[in-house]
KEKE-3310 file (N, C-alpha, C; in steps of 0.2 Angstrom, whole numbers, plus 5000, padded with zeros to 4 digits):
npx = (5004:5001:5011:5003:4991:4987:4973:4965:4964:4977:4985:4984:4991:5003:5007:5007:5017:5027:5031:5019:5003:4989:4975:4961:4947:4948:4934:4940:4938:4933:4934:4929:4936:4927:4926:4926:4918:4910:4900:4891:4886:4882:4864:4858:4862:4880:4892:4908:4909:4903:4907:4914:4912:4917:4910:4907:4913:4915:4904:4902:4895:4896:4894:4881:4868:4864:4871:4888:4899:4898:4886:4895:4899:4888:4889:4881:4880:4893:4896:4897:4892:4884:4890:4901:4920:4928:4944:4953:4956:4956:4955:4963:4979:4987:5001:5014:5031:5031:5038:5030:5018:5013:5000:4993:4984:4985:4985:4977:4986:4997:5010:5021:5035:5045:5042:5036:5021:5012:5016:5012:4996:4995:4999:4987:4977:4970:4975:4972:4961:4965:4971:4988:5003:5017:5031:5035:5039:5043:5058:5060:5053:5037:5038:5055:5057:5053:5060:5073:5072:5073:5073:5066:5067:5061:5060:5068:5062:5043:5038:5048:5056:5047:5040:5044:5032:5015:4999:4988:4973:4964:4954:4941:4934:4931:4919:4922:4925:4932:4923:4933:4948:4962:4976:4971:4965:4960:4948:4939:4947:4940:4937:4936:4943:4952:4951:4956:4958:4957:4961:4956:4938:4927:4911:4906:4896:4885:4877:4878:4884:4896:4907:4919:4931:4932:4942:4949:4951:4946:4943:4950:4936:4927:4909:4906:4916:4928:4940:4951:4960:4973:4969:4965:4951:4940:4927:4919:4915:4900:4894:4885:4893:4908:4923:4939:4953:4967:4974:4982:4996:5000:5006:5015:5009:5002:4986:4985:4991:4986:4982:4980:4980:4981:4985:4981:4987:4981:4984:4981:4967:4960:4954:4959:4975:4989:5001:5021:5016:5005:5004:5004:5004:5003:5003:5004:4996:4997:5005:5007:5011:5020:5025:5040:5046:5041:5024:5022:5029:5030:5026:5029:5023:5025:5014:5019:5023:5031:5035:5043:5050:5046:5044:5052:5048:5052:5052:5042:5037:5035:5037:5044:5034:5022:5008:5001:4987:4979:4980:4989:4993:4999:5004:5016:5011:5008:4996:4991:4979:4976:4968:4960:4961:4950:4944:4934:4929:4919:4909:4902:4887:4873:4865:4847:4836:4830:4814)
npy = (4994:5012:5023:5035:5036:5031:5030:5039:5038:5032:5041:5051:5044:5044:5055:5060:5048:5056:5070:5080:5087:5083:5096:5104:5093:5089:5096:5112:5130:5137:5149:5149:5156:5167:5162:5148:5133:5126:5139:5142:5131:5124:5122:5126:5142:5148:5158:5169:5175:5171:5159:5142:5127:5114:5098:5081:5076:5072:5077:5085:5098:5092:5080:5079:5091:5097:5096:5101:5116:5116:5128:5141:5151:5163:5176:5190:5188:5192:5205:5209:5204:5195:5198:5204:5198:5185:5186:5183:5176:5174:5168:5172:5171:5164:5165:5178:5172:5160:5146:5140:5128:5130:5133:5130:5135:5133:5145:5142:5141:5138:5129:5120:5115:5102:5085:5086:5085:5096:5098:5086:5085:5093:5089:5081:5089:5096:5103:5118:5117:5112:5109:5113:5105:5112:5103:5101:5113:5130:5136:5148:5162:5173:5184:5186:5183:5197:5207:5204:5207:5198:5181:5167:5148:5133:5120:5103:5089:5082:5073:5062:5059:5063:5077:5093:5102:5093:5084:5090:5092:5084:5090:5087:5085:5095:5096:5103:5105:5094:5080:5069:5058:5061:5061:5058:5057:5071:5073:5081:5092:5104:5114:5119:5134:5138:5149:5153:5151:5143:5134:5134:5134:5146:5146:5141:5132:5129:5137:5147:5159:5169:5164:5167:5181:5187:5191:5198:5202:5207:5208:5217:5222:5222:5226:5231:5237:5249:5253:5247:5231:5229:5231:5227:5219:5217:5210:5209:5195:5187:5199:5209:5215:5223:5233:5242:5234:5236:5247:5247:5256:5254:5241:5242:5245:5248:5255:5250:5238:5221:5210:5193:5184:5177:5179:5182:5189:5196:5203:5206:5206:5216:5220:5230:5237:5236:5243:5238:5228:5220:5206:5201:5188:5187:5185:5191:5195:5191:5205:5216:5229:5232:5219:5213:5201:5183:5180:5168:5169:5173:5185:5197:5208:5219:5229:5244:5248:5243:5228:5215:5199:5182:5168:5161:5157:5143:5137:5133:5125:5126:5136:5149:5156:5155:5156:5157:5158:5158:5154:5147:5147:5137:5132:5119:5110:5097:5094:5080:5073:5060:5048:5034:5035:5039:5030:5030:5043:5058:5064:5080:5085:5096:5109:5111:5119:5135:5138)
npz = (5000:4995:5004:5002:5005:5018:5031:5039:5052:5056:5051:5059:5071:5066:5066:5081:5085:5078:5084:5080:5083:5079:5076:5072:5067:5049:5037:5035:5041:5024:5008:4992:4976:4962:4950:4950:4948:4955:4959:4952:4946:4956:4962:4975:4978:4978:4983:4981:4993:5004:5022:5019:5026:5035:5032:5025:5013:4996:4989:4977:4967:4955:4958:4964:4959:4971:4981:4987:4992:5010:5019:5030:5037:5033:5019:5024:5037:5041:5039:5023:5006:4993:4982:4984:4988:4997:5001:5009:5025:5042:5059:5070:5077:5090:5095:5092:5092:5093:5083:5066:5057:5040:5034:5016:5002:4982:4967:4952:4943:4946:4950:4957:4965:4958:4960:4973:4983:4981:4966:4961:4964:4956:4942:4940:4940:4952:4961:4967:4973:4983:5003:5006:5017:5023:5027:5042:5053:5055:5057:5062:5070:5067:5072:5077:5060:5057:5066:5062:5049:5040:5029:5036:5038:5034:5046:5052:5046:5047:5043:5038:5023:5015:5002:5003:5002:5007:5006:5011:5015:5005:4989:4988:5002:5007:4998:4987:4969:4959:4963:4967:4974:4978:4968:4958:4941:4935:4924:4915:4919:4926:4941:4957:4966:4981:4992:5004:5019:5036:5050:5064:5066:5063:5069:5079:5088:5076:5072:5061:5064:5068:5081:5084:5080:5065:5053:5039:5020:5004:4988:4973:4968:4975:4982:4994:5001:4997:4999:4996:4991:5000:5011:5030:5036:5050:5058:5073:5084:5082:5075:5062:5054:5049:5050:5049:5053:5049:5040:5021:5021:5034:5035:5024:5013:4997:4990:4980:4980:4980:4995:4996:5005:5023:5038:5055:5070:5083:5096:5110:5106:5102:5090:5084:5075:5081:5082:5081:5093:5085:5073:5056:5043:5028:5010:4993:4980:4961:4952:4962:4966:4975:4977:4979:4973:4973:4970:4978:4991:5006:5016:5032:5044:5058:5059:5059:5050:5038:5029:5030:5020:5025:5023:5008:4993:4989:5000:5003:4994:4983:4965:4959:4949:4954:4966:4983:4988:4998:5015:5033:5049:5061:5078:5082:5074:5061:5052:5044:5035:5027:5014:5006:4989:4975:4963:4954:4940:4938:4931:4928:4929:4926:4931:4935:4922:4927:4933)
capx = (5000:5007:5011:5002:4986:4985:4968:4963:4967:4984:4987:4986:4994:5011:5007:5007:5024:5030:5027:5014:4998:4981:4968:4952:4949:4945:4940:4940:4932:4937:4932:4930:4933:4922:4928:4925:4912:4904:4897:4885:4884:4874:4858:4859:4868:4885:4895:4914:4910:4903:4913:4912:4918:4911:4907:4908:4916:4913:4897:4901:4890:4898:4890:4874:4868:4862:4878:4893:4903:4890:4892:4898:4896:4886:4894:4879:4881:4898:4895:4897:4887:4885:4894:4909:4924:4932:4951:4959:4954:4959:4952:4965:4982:4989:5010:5020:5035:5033:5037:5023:5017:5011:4995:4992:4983:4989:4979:4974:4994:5004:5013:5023:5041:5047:5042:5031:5014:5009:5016:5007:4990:4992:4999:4979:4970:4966:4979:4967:4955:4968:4974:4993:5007:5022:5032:5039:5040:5049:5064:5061:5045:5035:5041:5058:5058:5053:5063:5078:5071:5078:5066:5067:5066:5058:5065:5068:5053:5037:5036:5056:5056:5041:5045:5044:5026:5012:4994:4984:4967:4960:4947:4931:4933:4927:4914:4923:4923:4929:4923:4936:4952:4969:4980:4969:4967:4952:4950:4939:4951:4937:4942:4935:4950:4952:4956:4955:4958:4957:4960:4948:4932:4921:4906:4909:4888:4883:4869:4882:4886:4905:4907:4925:4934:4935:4949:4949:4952:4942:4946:4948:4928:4920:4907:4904:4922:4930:4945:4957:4962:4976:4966:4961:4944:4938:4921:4919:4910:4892:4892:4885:4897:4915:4926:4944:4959:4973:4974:4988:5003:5001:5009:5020:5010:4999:4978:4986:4992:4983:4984:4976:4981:4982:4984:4983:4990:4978:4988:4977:4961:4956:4952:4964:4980:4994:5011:5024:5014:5002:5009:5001:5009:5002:5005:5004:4994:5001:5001:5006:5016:5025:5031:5046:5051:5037:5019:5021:5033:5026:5028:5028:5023:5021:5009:5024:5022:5033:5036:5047:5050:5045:5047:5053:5042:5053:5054:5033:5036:5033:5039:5043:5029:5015:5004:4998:4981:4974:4987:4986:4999:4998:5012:5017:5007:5008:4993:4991:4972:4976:4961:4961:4958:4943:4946:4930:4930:4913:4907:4899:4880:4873:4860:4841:4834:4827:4809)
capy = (5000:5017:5026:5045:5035:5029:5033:5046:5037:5030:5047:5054:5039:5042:5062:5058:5047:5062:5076:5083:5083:5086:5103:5102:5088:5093:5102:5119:5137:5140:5152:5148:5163:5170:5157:5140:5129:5128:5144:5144:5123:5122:5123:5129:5147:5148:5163:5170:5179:5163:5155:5136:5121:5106:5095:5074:5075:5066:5077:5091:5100:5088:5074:5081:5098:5102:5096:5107:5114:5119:5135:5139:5158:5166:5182:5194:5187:5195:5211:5208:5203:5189:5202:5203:5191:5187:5185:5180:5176:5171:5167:5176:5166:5165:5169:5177:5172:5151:5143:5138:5125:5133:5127:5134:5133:5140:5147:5139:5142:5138:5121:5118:5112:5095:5081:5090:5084:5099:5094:5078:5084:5099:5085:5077:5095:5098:5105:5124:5117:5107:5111:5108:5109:5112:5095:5104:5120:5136:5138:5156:5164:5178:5189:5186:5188:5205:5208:5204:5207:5190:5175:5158:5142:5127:5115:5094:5086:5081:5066:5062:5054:5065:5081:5100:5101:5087:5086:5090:5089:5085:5096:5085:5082:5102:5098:5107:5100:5088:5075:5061:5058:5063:5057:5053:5062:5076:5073:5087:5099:5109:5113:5125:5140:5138:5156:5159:5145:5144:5128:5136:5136:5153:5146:5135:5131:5126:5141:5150:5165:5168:5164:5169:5186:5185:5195:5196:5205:5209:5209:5226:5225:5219:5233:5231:5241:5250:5257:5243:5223:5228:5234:5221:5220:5214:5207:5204:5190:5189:5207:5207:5222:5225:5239:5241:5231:5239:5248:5247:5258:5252:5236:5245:5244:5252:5251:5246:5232:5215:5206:5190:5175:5181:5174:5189:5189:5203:5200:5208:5206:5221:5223:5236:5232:5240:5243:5233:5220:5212:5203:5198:5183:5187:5187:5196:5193:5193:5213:5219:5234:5230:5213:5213:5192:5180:5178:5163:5172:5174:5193:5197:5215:5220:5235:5250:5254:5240:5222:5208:5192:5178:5162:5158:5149:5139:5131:5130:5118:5130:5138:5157:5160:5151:5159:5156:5165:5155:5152:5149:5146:5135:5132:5113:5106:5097:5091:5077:5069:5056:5045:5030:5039:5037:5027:5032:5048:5060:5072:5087:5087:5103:5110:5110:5127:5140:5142)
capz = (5000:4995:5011:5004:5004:5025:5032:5042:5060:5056:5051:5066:5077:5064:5068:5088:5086:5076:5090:5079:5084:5075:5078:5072:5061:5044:5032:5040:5034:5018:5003:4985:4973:4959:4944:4954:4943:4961:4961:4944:4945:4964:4962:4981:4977:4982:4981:4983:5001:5010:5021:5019:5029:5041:5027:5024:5007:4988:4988:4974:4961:4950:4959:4965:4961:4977:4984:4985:4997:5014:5023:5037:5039:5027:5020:5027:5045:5046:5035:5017:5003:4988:4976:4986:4987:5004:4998:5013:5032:5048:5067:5073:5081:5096:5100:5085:5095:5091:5074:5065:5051:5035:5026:5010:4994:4977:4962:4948:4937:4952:4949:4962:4963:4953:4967:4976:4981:4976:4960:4958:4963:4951:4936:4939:4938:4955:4966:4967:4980:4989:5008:5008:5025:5027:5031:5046:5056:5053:5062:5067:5071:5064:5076:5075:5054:5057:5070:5059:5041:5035:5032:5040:5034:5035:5050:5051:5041:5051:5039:5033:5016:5009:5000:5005:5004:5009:5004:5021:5015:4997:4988:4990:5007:5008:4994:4981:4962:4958:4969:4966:4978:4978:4962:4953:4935:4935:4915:4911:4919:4928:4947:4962:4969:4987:4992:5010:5022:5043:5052:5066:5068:5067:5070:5085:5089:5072:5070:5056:5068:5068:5089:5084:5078:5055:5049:5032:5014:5001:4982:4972:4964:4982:4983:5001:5006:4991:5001:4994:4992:5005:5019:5032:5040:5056:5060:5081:5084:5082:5072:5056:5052:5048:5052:5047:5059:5046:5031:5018:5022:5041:5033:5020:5005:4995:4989:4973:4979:4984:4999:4996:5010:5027:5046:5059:5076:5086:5101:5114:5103:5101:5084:5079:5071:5087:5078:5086:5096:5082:5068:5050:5038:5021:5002:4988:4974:4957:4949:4966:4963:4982:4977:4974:4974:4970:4972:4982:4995:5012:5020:5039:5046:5062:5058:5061:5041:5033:5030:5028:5017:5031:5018:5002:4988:4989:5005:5004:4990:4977:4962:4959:4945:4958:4969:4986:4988:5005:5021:5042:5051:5068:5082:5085:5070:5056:5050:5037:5034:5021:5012:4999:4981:4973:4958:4947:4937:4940:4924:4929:4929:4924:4934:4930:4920:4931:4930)
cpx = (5004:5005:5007:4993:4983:4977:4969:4967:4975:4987:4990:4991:5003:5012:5011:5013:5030:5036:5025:5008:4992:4977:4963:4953:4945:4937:4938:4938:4937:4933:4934:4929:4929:4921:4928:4918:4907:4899:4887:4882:4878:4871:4855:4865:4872:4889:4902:4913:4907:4908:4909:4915:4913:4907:4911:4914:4914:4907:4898:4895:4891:4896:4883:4871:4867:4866:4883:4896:4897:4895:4891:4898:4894:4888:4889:4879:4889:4899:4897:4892:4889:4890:4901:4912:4929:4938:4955:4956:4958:4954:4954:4971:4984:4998:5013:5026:5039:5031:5030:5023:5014:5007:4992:4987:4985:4982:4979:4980:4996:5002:5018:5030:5039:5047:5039:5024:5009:5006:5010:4998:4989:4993:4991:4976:4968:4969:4973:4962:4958:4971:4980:4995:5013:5027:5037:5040:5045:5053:5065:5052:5042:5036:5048:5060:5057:5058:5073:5076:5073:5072:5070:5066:5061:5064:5065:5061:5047:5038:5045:5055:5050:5043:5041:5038:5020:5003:4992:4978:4965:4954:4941:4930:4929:4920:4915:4921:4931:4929:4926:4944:4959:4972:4975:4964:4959:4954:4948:4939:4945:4939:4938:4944:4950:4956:4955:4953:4961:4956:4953:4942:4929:4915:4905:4902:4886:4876:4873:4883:4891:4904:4917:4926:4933:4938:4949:4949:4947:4946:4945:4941:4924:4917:4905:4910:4928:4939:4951:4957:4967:4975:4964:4957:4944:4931:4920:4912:4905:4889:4892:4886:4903:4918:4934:4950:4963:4972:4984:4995:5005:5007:5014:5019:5002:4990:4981:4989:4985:4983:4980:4976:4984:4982:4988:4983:4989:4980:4983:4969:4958:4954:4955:4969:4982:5001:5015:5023:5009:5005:5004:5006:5003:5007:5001:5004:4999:5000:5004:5012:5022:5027:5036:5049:5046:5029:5016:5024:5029:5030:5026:5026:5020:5017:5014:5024:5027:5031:5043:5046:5052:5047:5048:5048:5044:5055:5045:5034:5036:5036:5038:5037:5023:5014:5001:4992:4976:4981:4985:4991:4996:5003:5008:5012:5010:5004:4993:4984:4971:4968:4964:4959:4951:4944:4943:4931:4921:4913:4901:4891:4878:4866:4853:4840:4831:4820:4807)
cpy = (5006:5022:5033:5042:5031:5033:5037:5044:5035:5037:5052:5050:5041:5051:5063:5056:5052:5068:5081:5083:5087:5091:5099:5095:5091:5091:5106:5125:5138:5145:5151:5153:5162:5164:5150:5141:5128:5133:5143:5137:5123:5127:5129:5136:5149:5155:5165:5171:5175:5162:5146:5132:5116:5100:5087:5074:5072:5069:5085:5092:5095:5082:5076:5089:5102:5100:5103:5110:5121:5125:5134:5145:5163:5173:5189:5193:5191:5202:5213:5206:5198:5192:5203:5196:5192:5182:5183:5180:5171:5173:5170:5170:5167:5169:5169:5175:5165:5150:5141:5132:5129:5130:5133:5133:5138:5142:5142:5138:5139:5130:5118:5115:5104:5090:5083:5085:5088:5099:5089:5081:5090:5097:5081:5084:5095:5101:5111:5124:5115:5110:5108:5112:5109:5107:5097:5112:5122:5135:5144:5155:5170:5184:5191:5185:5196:5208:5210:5205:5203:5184:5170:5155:5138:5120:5106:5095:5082:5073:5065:5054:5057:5072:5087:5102:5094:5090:5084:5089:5090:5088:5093:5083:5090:5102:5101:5100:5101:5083:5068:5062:5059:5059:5054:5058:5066:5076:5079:5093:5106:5109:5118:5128:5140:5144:5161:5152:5147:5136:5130:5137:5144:5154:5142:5129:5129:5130:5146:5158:5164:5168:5168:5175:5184:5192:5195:5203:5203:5210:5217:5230:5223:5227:5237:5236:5241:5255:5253:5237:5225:5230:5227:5223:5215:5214:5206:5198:5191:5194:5202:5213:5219:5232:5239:5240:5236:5243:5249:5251:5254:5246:5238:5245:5250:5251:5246:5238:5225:5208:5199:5181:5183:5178:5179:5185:5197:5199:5200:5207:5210:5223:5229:5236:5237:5238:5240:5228:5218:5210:5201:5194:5183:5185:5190:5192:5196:5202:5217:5224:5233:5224:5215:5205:5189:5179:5174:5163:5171:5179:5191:5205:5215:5229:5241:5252:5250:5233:5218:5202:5188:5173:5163:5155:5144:5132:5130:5125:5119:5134:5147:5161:5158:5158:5159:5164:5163:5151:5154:5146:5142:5131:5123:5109:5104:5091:5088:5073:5066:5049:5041:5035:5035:5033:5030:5039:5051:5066:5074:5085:5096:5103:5111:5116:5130:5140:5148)
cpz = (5000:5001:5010:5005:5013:5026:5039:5050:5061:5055:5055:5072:5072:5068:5077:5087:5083:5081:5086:5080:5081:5080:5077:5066:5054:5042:5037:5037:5030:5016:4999:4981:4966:4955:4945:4951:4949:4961:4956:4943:4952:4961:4968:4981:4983:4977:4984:4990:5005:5012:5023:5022:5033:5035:5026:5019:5001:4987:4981:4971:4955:4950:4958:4965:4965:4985:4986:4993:5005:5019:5032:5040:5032:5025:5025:5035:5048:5039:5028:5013:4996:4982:4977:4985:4992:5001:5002:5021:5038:5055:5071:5076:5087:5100:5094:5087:5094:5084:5074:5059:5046:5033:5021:5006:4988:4974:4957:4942:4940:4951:4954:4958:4960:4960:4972:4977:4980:4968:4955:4958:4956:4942:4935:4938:4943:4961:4970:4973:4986:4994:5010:5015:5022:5030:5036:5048:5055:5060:5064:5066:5065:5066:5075:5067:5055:5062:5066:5050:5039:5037:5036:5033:5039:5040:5048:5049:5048:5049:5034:5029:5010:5010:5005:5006:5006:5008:5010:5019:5008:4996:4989:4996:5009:5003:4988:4974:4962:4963:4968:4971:4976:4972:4957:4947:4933:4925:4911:4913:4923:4937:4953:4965:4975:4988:4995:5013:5033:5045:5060:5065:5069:5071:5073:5087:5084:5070:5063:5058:5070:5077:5091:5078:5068:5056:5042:5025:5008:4992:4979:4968:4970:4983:4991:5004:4999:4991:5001:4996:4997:5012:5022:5037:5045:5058:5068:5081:5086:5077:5065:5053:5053:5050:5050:5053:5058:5040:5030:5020:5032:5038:5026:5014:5003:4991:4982:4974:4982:4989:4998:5000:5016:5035:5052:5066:5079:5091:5109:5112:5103:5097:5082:5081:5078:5086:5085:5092:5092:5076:5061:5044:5034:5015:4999:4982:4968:4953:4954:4966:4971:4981:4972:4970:4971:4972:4976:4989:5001:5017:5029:5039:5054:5063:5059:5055:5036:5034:5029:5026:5025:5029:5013:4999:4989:4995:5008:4998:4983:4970:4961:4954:4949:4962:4975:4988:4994:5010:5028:5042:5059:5069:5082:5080:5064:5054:5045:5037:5028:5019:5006:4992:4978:4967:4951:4945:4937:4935:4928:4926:4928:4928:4935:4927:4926:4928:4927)
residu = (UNK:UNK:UNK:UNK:UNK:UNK:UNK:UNK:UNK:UNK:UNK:UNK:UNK:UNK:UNK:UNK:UNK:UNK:UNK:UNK:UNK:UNK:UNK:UNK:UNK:UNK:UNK:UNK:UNK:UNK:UNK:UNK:UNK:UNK:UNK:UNK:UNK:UNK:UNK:UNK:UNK:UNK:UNK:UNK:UNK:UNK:UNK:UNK:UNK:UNK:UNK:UNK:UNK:UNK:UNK:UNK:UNK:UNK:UNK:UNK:UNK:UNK:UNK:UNK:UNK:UNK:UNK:UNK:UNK:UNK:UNK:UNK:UNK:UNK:UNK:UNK:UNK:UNK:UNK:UNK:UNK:UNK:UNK:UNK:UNK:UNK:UNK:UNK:UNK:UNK:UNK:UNK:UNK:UNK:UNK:UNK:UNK:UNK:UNK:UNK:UNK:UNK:UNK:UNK:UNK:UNK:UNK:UNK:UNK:UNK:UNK:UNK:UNK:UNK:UNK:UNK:UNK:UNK:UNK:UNK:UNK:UNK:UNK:UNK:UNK:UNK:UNK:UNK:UNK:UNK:UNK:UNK:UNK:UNK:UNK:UNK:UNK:UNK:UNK:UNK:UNK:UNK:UNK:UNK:UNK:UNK:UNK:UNK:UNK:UNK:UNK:UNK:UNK:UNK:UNK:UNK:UNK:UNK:UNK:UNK:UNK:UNK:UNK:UNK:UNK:UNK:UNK:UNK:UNK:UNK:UNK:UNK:UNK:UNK:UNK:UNK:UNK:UNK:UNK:UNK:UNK:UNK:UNK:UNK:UNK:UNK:UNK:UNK:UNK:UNK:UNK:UNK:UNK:UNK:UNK:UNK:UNK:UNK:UNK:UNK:UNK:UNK:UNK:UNK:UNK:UNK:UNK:UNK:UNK:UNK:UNK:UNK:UNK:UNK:UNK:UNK:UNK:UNK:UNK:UNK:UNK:UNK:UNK:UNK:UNK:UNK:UNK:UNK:UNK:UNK:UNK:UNK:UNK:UNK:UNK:UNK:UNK:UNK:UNK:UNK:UNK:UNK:UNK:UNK:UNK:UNK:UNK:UNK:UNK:UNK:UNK:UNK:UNK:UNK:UNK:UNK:UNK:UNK:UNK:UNK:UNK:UNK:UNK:UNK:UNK:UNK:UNK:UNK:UNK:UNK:UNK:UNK:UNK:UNK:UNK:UNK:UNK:UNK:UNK:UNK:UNK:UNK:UNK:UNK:UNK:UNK:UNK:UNK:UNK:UNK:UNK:UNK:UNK:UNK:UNK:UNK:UNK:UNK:UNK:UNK:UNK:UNK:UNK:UNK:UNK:UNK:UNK:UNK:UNK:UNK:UNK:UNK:UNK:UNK:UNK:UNK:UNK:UNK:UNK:UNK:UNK:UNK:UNK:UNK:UNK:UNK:UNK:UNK:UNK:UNK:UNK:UNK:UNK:UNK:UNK:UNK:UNK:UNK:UNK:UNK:UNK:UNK:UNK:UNK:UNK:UNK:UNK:UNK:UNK:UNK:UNK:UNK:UNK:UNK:UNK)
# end
């Protein structure tokens, strides 16, 4: 049996003899952007400013059209609307001080390094929805990069003998399209964008009312908040309103650019960004007049008015033209929630006419 396919419990029992040990169990809120076949395929309307997650799996639009991926906080509960596009989010972390694991997803170009299981799943057509890690923690923190302006790296592997990234959670286990398992060859190339990922819980109760803080960024045609993709907003729990945590120069950049993956550290919780003690690990979409290096980079700021390169692309697993456009970061983890592959191949159903 090939070892990327163990099941879910033995997963955790190798995680445990590791010294990593499992969060929540998956999948966890995500957001899918505009151009996911999910959106216009459910019958049950799904839209970029949802956030999705807590779902079985193998149940897409592709399967069932009244499948797809189930929400989880609806965007008007935390002060946006179906027209917008929630770009990047986060629950909020706990200590910028300790190394952290990385989980990512790219965009829909991004290839990943050669050997990579990035790689592999993005050679079958479905990397876009999938939630990779990091096969091991950084060797410095988010705190100290900024501190020193110089990134870190990536430390001893979590899993030694598997490469630089690891697939964390495959896309149908959120519900995305397509619903068929890891490696194996999505034929007719259609795909949902995963693009905006939290391993916490917002909505802890199950009634779709964030119980926890959302942080989050907005694209540059969301009509709900027209003051830039680099501004970040904050929701308090319960509110079905936003306000602004940060705006762009706070973190050294400018409206023109776009913040698009994001995992804040409000240290006190207060909802407003407080130079030199909160911390933000972002990236930066591609276009952004402030990248200098590559789209797949991972910046640090602690809100005083600049930033700093935190990781390399390359030591997320990535290639310099890639993208990462959804990222969280959490201490002492390195989650992997492996599954058999699905063997069958699953063509899209198209949804009925509208009366």
């Amino acid at each position: 049996m090939n070892v990327r396919y163990i099941v879910c419990l033995t997963a955790v029992a190798l995680l445990a003899t590791a010294g990593y040990l499992p969060a929540n169990p998956p999948p966890d809120p995500i957001s899918i952007d505009a151009h996911s076949p999910s959106i216009p395929l459910c019958v049950n309307p799904k839209n970029p400013a949802d956030i999705y997650g807590l779902v079985g799996g193998g149940n897409g639009c592709d399967v069932n059209p009244f499948g797809g991926p189930v929400i989880h906080v609806p965007a008007p509960n935390y002060g946006v609307t179906a027209q917008d596009e929630n770009d990047g989010h986060s629950a909020g972390e706990l200590d910028p001080f300790a190394p952290v694991a990385i989980y990512f997803s790219g965009d829909k170009a991004s290839q990943g390094l050669p050997g990579t299981e990035y790689e592999i799943e993005e050679n079958n057509f479905q990397a876009a929805g999938d939630r990779f890690v990091t096969n091991g923690l950084t060797v410095g923190s988010p705190a100290m990069s900024m501190a020193a302006c110089a990134p870190t790296t990536i430390g001893p592997p979590a899993f030694p003998g598997r490469p630089a990234n690891i697939l964390s959670v495959n896309q149908d286990q959120y519900n995305e399209i397509p619903s068929i398992g890891a490696s194996v060859l999505n034929r007719n190339r259609i795909l949902d964008n995963m693009d905006a990922v939290e391993l916490q819980l917002f909505d802890i109760d199950g009634d779709n009312i964030h119980d926890r803080p959302i942080y989050f960024t907005v694209d540059k045609v969301s009509p709900s908040y027209p003051g830039g993709p680099s501004d970040i907003l904050f929701s308090p729990p319960g509110a079905p309103g936003f306000a602004v945590f940060s705006f762009a120069p706070q973190i050294g950049l400018t409206n023109r650019d776009n913040v698009d993956a994001i995992a804040v550290y409000d240290v006190n919780g207060n909802g407003i960004a407080d130079p030199g003690l909160d911390y933000v690990v972002f990236s930066l979409d591609r276009g952004s007049p402030s990248l200098g290096g590559s789209p797949a980079d991972l910046f640090v700021s602690d809100f005083s008015g600049s930033f700093c390169l935190f990781l390399k692309a390359a030591d997320l697993g990535l290639a310099r033209c890639d993208n990462v456009d959804a990222v969280d970061v959490e201490m002492n983890e390195v989650e992997v929630f492996e599954q058999p592959p699905v063997e069958e191949e699953v063509g899209t159903i198209e949804p009925p006419p509208v009366p």
